[in-house]
C-alpha positions as YAML, in Angstrom:
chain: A
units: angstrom
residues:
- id: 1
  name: UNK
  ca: [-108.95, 12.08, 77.49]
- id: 2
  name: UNK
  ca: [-111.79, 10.11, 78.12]
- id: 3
  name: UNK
  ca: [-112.19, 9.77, 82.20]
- id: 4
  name: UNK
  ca: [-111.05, 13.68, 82.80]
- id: 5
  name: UNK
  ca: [-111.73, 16.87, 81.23]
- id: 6
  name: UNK
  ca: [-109.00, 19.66, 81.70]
- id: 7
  name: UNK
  ca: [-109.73, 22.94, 81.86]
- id: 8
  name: UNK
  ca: [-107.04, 25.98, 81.88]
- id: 9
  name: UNK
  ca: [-108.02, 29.01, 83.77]
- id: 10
  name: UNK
  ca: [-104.55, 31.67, 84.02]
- id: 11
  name: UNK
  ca: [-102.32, 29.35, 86.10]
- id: 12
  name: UNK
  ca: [-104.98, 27.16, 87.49]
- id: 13
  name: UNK
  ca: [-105.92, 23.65, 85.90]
- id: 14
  name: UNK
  ca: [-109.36, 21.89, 86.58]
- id: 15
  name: UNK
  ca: [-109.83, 18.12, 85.74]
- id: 16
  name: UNK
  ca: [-113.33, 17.44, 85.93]
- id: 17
  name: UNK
  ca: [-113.60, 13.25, 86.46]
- id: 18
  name: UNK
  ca: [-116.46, 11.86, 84.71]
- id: 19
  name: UNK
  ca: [-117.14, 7.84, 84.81]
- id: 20
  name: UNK
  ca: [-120.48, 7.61, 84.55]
- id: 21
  name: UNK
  ca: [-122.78, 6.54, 86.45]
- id: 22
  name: UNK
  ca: [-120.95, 6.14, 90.09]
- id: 23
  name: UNK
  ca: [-117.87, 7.36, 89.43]
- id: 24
  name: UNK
  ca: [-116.05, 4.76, 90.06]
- id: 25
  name: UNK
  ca: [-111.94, 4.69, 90.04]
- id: 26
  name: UNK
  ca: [-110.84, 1.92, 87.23]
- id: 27
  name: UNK
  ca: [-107.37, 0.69, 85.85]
- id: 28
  name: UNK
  ca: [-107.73, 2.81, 82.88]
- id: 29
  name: UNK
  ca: [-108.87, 6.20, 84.71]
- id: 30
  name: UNK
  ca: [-105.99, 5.42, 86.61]
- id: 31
  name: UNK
  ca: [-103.20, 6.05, 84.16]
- id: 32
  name: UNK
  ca: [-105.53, 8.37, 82.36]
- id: 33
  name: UNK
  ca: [-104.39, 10.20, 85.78]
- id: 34
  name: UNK
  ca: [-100.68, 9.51, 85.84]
- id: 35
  name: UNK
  ca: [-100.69, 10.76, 82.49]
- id: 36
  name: UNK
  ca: [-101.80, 13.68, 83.51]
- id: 37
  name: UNK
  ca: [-100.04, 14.32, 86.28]
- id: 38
  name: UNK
  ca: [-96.97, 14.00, 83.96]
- id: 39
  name: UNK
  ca: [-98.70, 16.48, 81.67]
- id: 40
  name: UNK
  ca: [-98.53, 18.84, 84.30]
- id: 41
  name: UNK
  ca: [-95.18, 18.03, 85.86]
- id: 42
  name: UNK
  ca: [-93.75, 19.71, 82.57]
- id: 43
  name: UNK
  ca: [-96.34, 22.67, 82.15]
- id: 44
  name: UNK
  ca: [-94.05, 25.28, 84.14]
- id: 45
  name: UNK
  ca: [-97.30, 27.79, 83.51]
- id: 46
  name: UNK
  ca: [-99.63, 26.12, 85.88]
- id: 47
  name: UNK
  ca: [-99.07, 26.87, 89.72]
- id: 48
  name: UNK
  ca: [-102.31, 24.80, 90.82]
- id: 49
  name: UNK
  ca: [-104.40, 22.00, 89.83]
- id: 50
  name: UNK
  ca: [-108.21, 21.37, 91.26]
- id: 51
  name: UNK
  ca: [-109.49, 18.19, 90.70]
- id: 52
  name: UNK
  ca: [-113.20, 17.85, 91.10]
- id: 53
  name: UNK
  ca: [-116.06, 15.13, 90.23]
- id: 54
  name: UNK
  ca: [-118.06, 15.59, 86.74]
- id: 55
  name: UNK
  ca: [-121.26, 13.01, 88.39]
- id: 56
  name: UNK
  ca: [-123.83, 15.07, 90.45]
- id: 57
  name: UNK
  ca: [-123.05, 14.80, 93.95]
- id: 58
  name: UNK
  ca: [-120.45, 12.43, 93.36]
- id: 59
  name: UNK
  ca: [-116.33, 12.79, 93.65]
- id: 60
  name: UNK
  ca: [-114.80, 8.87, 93.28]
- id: 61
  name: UNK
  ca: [-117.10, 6.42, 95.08]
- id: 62
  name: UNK
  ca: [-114.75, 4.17, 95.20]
- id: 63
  name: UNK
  ca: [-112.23, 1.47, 93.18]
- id: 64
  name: UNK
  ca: [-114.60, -0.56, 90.72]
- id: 65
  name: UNK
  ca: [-115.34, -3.65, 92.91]
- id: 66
  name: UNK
  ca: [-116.19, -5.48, 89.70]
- id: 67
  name: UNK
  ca: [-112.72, -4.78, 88.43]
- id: 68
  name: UNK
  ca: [-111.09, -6.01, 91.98]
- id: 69
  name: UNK
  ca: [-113.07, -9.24, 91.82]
- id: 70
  name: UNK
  ca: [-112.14, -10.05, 88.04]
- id: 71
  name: UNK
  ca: [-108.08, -9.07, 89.37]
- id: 72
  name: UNK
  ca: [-108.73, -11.52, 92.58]
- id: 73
  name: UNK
  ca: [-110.01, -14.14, 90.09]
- id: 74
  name: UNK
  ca: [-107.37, -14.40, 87.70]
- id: 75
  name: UNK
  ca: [-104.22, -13.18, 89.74]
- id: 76
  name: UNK
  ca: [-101.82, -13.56, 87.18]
...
């Protein structure tokens, strides 16, 4: 995992989301994501997942406006 580290604690998961320096949500954090959530779909020993942000005082700023703008320009 790059974007998220996971943590096991009894029946409790962490992911700790690091994308240094803002934070920002990109295209490959995103399916880093679904893959986890699939991950976790099939771990019957976790009841509970926390999901917090690894950048001081930072959870997701927001969606990487530089990646939006490069989508917007080439659509296809």
């Amino acid at each position: 995992m790059k974007y998220f580290k996971v943590e096991q604690h009894e029946q409790v998961q962490v992911w700790t989301i690091s994308n240094p320096p803002m934070n920002y949500m990109t295209a490959p954090m995103t399916l880093e994501l679904l893959e986890l959530i699939g991950e976790a779909e099939r771990d019957e020993s976790s009841r509970a997942i926390i999901i917090t942000g690894g950048i001081d005082g930072k959870f997701v700023t927001h969606y990487s406006v530089d990646e939006l703008a490069a989508a917007a320009a080439d659509p296809l």
